[in-house]
C-alpha positions as CSV (number, residue, x, y, z in Angstrom):
1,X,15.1,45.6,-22.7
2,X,13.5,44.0,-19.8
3,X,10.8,43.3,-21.2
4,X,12.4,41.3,-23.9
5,X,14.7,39.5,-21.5
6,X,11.7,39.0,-19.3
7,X,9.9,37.0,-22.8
8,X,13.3,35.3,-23.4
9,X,13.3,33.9,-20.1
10,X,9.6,32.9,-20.7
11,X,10.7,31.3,-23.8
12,X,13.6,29.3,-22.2
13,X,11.3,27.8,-19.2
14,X,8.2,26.7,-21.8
15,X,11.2,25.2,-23.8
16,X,12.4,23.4,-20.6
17,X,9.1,22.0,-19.7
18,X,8.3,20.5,-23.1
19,X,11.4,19.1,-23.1
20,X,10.7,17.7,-20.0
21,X,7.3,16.5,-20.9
22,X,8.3,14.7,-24.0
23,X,11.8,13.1,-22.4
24,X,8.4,11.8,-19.9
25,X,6.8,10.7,-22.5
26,X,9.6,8.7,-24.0
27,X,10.3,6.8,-21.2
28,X,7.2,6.3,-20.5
29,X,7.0,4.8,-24.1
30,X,10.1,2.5,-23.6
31,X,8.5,1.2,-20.2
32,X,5.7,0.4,-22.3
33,X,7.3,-0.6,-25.1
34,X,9.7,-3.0,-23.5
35,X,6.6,-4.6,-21.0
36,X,5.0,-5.3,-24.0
37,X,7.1,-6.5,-26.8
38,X,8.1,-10.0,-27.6
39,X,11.2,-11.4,-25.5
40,X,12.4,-14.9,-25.1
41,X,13.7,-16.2,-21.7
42,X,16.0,-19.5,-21.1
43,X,15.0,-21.5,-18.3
44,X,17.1,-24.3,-18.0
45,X,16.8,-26.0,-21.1
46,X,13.0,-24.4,-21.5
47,X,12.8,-22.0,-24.0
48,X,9.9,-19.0,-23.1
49,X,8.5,-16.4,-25.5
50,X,6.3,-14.1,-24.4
51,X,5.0,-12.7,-27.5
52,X,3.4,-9.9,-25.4
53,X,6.0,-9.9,-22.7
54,X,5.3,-11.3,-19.4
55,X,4.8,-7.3,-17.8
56,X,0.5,-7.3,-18.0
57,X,-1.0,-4.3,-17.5
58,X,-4.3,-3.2,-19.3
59,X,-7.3,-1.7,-18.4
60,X,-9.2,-2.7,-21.7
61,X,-12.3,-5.0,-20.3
62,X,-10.8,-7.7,-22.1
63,X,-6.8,-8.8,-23.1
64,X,-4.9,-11.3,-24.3
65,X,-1.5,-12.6,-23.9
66,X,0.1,-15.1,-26.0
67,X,3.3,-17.1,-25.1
68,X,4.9,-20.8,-26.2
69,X,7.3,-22.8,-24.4
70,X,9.9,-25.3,-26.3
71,X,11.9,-28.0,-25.0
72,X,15.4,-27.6,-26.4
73,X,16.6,-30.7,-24.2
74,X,16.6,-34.6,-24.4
75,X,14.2,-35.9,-22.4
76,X,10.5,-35.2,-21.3
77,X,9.8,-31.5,-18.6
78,X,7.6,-30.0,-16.7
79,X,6.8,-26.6,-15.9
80,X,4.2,-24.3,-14.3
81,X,2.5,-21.2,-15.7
82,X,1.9,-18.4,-12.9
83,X,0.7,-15.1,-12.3
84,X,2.6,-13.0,-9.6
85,X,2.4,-9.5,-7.9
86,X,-1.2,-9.3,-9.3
87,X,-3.3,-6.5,-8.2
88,X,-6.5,-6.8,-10.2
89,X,-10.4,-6.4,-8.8
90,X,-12.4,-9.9,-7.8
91,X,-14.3,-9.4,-10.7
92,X,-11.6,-9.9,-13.8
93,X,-11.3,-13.9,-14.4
94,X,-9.3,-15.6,-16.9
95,X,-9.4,-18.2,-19.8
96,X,-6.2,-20.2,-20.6
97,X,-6.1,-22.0,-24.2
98,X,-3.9,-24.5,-25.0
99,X,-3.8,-24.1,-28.7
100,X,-2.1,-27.5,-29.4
101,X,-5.1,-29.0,-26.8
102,X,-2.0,-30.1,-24.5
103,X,-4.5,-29.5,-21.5
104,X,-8.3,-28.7,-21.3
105,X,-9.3,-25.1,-21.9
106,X,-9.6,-23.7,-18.3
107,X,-10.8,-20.6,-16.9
108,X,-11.1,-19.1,-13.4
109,X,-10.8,-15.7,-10.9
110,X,-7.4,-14.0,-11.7
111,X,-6.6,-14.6,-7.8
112,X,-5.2,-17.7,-8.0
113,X,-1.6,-18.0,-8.2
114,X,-1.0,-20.6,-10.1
115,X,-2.8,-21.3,-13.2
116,X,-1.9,-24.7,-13.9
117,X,1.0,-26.5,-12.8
118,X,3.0,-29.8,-14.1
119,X,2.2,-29.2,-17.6
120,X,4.6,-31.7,-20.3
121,X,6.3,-31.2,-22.9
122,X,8.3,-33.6,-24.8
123,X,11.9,-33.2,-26.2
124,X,12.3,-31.0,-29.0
125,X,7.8,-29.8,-28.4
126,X,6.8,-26.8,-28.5
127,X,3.8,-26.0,-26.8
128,X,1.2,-22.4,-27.5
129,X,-1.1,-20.5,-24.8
130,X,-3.5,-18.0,-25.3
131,X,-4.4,-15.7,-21.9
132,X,-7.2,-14.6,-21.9
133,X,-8.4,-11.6,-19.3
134,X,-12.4,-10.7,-18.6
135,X,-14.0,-7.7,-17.3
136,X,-11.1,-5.6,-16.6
137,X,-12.5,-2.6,-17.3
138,X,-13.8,-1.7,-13.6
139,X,-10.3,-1.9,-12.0
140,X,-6.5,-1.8,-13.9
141,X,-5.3,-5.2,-14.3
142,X,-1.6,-5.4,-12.8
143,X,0.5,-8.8,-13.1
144,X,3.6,-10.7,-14.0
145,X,3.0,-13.5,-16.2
146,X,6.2,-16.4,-15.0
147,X,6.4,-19.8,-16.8
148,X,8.6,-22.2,-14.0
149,X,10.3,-24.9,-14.3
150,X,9.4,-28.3,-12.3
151,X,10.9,-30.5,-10.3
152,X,8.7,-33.4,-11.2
153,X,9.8,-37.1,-9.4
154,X,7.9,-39.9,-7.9
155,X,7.2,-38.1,-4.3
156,X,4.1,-37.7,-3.0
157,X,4.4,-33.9,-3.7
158,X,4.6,-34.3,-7.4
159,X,2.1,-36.5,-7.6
160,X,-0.6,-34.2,-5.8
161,X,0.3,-31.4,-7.6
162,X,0.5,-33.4,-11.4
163,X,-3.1,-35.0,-10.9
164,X,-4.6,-32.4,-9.2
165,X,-5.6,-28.5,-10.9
166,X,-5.0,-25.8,-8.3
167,X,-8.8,-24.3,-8.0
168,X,-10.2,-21.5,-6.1
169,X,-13.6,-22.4,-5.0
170,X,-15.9,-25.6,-5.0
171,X,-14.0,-29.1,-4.0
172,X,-10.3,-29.6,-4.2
173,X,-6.5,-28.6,-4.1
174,X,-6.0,-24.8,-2.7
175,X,-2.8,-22.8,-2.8
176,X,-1.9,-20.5,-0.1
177,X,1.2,-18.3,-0.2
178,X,3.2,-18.0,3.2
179,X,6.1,-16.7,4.8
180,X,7.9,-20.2,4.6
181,X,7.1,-20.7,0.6
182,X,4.0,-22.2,-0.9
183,X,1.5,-24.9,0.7
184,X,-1.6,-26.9,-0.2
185,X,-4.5,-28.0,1.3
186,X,-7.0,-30.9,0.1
187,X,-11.1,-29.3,0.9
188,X,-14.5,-30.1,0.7
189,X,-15.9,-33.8,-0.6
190,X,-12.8,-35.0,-2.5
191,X,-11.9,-38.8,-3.1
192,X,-8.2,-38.7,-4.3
193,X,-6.4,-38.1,-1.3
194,X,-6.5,-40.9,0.3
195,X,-3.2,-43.1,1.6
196,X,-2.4,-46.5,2.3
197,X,0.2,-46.6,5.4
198,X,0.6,-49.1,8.4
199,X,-2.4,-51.5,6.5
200,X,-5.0,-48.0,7.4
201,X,-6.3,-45.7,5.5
202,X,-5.3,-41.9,5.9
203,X,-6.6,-38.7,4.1
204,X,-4.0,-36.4,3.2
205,X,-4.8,-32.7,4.9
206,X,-2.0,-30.7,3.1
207,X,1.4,-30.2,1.4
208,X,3.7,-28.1,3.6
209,X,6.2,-25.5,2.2
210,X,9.3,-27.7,2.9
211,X,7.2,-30.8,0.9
212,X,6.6,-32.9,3.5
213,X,3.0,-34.0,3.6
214,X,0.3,-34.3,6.6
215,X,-2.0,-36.9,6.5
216,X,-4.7,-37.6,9.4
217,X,-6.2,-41.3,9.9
218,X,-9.3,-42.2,8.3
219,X,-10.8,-43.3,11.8
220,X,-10.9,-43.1,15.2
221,X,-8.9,-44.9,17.9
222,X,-10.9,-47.0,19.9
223,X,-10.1,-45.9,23.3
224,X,-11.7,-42.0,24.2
225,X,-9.6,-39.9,26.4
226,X,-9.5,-36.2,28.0
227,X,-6.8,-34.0,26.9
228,X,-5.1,-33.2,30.2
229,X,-6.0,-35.3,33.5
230,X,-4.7,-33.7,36.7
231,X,-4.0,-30.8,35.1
232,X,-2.4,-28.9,38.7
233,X,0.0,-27.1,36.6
234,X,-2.5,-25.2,34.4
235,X,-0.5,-26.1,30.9
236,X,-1.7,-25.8,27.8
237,X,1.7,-27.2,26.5
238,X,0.3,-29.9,23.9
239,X,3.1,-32.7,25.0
240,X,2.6,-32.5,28.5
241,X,-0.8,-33.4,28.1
242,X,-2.6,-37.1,28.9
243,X,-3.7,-37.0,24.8
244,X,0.2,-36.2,23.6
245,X,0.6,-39.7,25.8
246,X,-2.2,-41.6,24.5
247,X,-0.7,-40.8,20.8
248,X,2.9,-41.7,21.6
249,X,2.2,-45.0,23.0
250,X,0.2,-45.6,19.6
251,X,2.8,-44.4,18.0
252,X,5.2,-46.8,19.4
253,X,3.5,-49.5,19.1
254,X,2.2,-48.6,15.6
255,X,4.6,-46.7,13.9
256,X,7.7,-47.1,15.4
257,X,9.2,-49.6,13.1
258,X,8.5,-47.0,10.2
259,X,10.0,-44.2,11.8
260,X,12.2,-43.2,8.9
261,X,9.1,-42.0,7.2
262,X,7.9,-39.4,9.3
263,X,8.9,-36.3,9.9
264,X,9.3,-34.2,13.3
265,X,6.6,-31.1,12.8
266,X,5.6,-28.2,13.8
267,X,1.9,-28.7,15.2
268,X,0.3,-25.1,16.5
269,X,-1.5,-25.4,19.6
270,X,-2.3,-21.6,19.0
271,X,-2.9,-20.7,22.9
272,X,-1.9,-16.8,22.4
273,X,-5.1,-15.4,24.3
274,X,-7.1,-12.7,22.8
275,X,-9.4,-10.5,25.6
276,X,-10.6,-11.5,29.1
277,X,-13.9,-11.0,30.0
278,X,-15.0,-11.5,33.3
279,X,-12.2,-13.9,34.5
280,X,-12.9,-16.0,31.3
281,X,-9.8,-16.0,29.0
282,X,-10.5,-16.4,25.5
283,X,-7.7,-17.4,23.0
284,X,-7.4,-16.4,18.9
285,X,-9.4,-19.0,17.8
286,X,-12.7,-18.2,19.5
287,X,-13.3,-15.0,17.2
288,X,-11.6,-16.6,14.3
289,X,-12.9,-19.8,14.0
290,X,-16.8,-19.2,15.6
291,X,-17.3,-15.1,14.7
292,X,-15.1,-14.8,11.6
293,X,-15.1,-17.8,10.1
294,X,-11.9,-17.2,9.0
295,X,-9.6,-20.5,9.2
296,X,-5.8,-19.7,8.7
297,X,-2.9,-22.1,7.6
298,X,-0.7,-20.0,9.6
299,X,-0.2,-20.7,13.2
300,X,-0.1,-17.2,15.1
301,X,0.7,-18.7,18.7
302,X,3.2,-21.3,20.0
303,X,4.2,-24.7,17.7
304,X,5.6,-28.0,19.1
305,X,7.5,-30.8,17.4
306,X,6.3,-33.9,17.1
307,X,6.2,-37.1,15.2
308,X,2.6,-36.8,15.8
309,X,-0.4,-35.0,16.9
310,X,-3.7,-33.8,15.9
311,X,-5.3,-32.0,13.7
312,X,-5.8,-28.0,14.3
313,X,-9.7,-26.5,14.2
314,X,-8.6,-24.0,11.2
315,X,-7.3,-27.6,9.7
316,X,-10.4,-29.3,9.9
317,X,-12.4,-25.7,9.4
318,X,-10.4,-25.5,5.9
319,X,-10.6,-29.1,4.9
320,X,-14.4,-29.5,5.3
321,X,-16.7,-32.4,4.5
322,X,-14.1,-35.3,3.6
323,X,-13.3,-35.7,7.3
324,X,-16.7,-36.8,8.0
325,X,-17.6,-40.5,7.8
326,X,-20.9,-42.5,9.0
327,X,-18.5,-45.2,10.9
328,X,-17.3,-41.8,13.0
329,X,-20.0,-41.0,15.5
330,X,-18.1,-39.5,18.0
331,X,-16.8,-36.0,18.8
332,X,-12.7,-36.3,18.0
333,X,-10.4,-33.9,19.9
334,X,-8.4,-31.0,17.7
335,X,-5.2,-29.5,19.2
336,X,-7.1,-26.0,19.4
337,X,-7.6,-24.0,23.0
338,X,-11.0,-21.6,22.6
339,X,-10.9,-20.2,26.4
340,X,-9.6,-20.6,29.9
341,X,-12.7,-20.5,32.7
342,X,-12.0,-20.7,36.4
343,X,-8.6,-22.5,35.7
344,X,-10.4,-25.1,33.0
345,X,-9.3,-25.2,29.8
346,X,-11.7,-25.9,26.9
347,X,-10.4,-27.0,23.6
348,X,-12.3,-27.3,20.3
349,X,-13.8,-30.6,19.1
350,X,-14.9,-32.0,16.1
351,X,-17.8,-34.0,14.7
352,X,-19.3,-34.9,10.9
353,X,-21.8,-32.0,12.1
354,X,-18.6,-29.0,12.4
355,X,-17.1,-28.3,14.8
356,X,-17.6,-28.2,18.8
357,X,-16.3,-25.3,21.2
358,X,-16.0,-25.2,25.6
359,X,-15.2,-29.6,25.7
360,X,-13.5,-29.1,29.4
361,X,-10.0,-30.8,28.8
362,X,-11.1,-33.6,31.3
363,X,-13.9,-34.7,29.3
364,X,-13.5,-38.0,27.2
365,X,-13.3,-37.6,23.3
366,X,-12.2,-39.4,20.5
367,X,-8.7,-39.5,19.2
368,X,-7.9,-39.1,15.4
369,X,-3.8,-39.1,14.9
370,X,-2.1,-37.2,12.8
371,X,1.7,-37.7,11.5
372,X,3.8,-36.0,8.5
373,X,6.0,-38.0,6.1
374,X,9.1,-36.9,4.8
375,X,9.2,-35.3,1.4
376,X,11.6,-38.3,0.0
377,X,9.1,-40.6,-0.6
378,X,8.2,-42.7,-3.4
379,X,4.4,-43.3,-4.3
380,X,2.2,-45.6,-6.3
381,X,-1.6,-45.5,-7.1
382,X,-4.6,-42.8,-7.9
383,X,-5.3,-41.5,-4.2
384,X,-8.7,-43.0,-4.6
385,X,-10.3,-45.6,-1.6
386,X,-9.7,-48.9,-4.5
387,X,-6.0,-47.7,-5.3
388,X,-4.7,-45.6,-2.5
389,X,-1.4,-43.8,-2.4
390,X,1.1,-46.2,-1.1
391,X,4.7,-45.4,-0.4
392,X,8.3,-46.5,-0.1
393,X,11.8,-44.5,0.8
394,X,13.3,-43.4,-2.4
């Protein structure tokens, strides 16, 4: 008798577990299932169907995704195609097709964040992608395929992002994702992002996150000064210094009666110290900028409003060789510390050569001013040198 209970119960729990296993397996199906079948979304007036759904996760060495996007309203859109919460080796890259040649085949590293952004469609258009997904087979390929919606006007924003593609390497426009939303930054020898503003030319350093954009002029003032003079009080406070004077009298005379158009920013001046060594304090920058060579867009020590200021050395780092110009042969101050020595500081310069660490802040450098215009700005022209970006309040 016990031994035939003892078998029952045997019975019962085997039962249990393949139950269990295939109620797994089931679900594990309908996750499956439902990340990859068809489904259409509704994006205000923008009709999406991901034929594959927009769940991606494969680890066949190559896959494909195919999706179309229809304009159900009246007049003309825009919209972006994205990848988000990817998680795939550096090694997998990607080929978009546009299948009604609406834009130019384009591949690139799966990284990037945005695949191509202010894409048309016309009323009543519908428009067909193929994804395309290379050498997946060393790592799983995890993403979230997300077609947006664009805000597309005549700001300065819109522009940059509709005439420029979002790349990952080589000259251009970079994405970088941070805790205030996305920004943009302009690198390497570019010739579209130049401005028209006050009757001088400015290059265009980056889109914030709140879609104002920083611009820098395309030369140097003509008077040299030292960042702090008299400096008894040991600041490194970027508006108490001689420089933050130099740039507001400029300002004043300059810019004043265009006021409206700029914005008050945030500008890092980055003077959280890192180690001491022997008396000498060294601040973030020195191991970032001169042992890493890591530039970040973040600013990880203290930020001061202005109407305007200079550029940062992770700025210049980032944006590369379109700063330089033969008619600038002078070093040009950046708002970056890189040490404290003997109650000195010494701030980082730069020069069409890169850039320049330990300039004492009494020393006489070249000043290269930098402003942010509000986002509500309309804009004309190319961004090229013959037909600048030039701008008027909307």
């Amino acid at each position: 008798m016990e031994l035939k209970y003892k078998i029952a119960m045997f019975c019962v729990v085997c039962l249990i577990g393949v139950a269990i296993l295939i109620e797994i397996g089931y679900v594990n199906y309908l996750k499956e299932a439902e990340e990859t079948m068809a489904m259409i979304k509704v994006e205000e007036g923008l009709s999406i169907n991901y034929l594959n759904g927009n769940k991606i996760s494969t680890n066949e060495d190559t896959y494909q995704v195919d999706f179309s996007i229809t304009n159900a309203m009246d007049t003309e859109q825009f919209y972006s195609i994205k990848l988000n919460d990817v998680i795939a080796s550096d090694d997998v890259t990607y080929k978009l097709i546009s299948k009604e040649h609406i834009i130019d085949d384009y591949s690139d590293k799966i990284n990037q964040k945005t695949i191509q952004n202010q894409i048309k469609i016309n009323s009543n258009e519908t428009q067909s992608f193929s994804l395309i997904f290379y050498n997946v087979k060393k790592a799983d390929l995890q993403a979230e395929l997300k077609i947006e919606k664009d805000v597309v006007d005549n700001s300065l924003k819109s522009w940059l992002l509709k005439n420029n593609k979002i790349v990952m390497e080589n000259d251009g426009l970079y994405e970088a994702n941070t805790d205030e939303g996305n920004m943009y930054y302009f690198r390497g020898g570019i010739t579209n992002n130049y401005v028209s503003f006050i009757n001088k030319l400015w290059r265009i350093v980056r889109i914030n996150a709140d879609s104002t954009v920083t611009i820098v002029l395309d030369e140097l003032l003509e008077e040299e000064t030292p960042f702090f003079e008299n400096n008894e009080l040991q600041s490194t406070a970027f508006n108490d210094s001689k420089i933050a004077s130099v740039l507001n009298d400029w300002y004043d005379v300059n810019l004043r009666e265009y006021d409206s158009f700029i914005a008050s920013h945030k500008y890092c001046t980055d003077d959280n110290a890192q180690i001491e060594d022997n008396g000498v304090i060294y601040y973030l920058p020195e191991q970032r900028i001169f042992k890493d060579n890591a530039p970040i867009v973040t600013c990880p020590g203290t930020s001061e409003t202005s109407k305007i200021a200079l550029l940062t050395a992770d700025d210049v780092s980032l944006a590369g060789s379109y700063l330089n110009k033969d008619s600038i042969n002078r070093d040009w101050w950046t708002m970056t510390l890189n040490k404290k020595d003997n109650n000195i500081n010494y701030y980082i310069t730069a020069s069409n050569n890169g850039l320049i660490k330990d300039q004492a802040e009494n020393s006489k450098h070249g000043i290269r001013p930098v402003i942010t215009l509000i986002k509500k700005l309309n804009v004309m022209g190319n961004g090229t040198i013959d037909n600048p970006y030039t701008l008027s309040i909307m």
